[in-house]
VMD Tcl script that draws the C-alpha trace (Angstrom):
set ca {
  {0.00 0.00 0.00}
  {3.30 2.24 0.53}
  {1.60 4.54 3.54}
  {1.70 8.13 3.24}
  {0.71 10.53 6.45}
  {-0.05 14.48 6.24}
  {0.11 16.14 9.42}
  {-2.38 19.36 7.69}
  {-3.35 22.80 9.68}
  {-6.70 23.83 10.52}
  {-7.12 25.61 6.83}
  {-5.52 22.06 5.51}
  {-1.99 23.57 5.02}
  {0.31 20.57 4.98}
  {2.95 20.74 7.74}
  {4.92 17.81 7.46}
  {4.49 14.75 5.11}
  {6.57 11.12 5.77}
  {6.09 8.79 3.09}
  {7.35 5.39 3.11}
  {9.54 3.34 -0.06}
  {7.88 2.21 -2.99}
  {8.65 -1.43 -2.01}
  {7.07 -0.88 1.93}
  {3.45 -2.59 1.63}
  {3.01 -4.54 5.29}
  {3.73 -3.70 8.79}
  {5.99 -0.33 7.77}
  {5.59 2.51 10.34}
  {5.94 5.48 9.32}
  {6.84 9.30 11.76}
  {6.09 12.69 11.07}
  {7.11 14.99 13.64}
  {5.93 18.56 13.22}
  {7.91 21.10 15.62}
  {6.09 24.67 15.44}
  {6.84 27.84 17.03}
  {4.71 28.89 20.11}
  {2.09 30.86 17.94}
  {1.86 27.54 15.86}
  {1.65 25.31 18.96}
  {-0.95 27.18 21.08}
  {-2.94 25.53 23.20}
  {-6.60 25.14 21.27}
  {-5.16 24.99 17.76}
  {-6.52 22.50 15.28}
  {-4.38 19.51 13.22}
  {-5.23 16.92 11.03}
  {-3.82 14.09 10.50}
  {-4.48 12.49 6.80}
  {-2.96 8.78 6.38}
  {-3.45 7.08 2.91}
  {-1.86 5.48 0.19}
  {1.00 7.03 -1.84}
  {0.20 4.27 -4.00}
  {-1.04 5.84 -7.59}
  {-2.20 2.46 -8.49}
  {-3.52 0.82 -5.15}
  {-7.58 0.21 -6.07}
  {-9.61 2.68 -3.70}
  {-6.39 3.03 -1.39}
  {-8.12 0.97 0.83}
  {-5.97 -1.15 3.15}
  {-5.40 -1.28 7.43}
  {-3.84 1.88 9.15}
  {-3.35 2.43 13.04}
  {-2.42 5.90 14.07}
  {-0.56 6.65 17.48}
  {-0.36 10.34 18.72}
}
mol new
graphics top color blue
foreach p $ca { graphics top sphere $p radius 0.5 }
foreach p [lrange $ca 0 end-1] q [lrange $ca 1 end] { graphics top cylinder $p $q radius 0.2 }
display resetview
């Protein structure tokens, strides 16, 4: 499925990406560490996290993801 994760602002800005190799289809984990400034990292702010398939040919991009924040 090669995983791909977008950590994405509150206006759906991408922060930070973290994709893994083309050849990574089963049990990969993947990190994406976003470090923002204190404005950025205020308490109440809004992030989303968007994991999916990198994969341009994967059917639906359908597949098993766990997330751990």
């Amino acid at each position: 499925m090669n995983p791909k994760i977008d950590i994405l602002d509150s206006g759906g800005k991408v922060l930070k990406s973290a994709v893994a190799a083309s050849t990574d289809y089963d049990g990969t984990t993947l990190t994406a560490t976003y470090t923002g400034t204190t404005s950025t990292m205020a308490a109440g702010k809004v992030f989303y996290a968007k994991v999916y398939s990198a994969n341009s040919l994967a059917a639906f991009k359908t597949g098993k993801y766990a997330l751990v924040l």
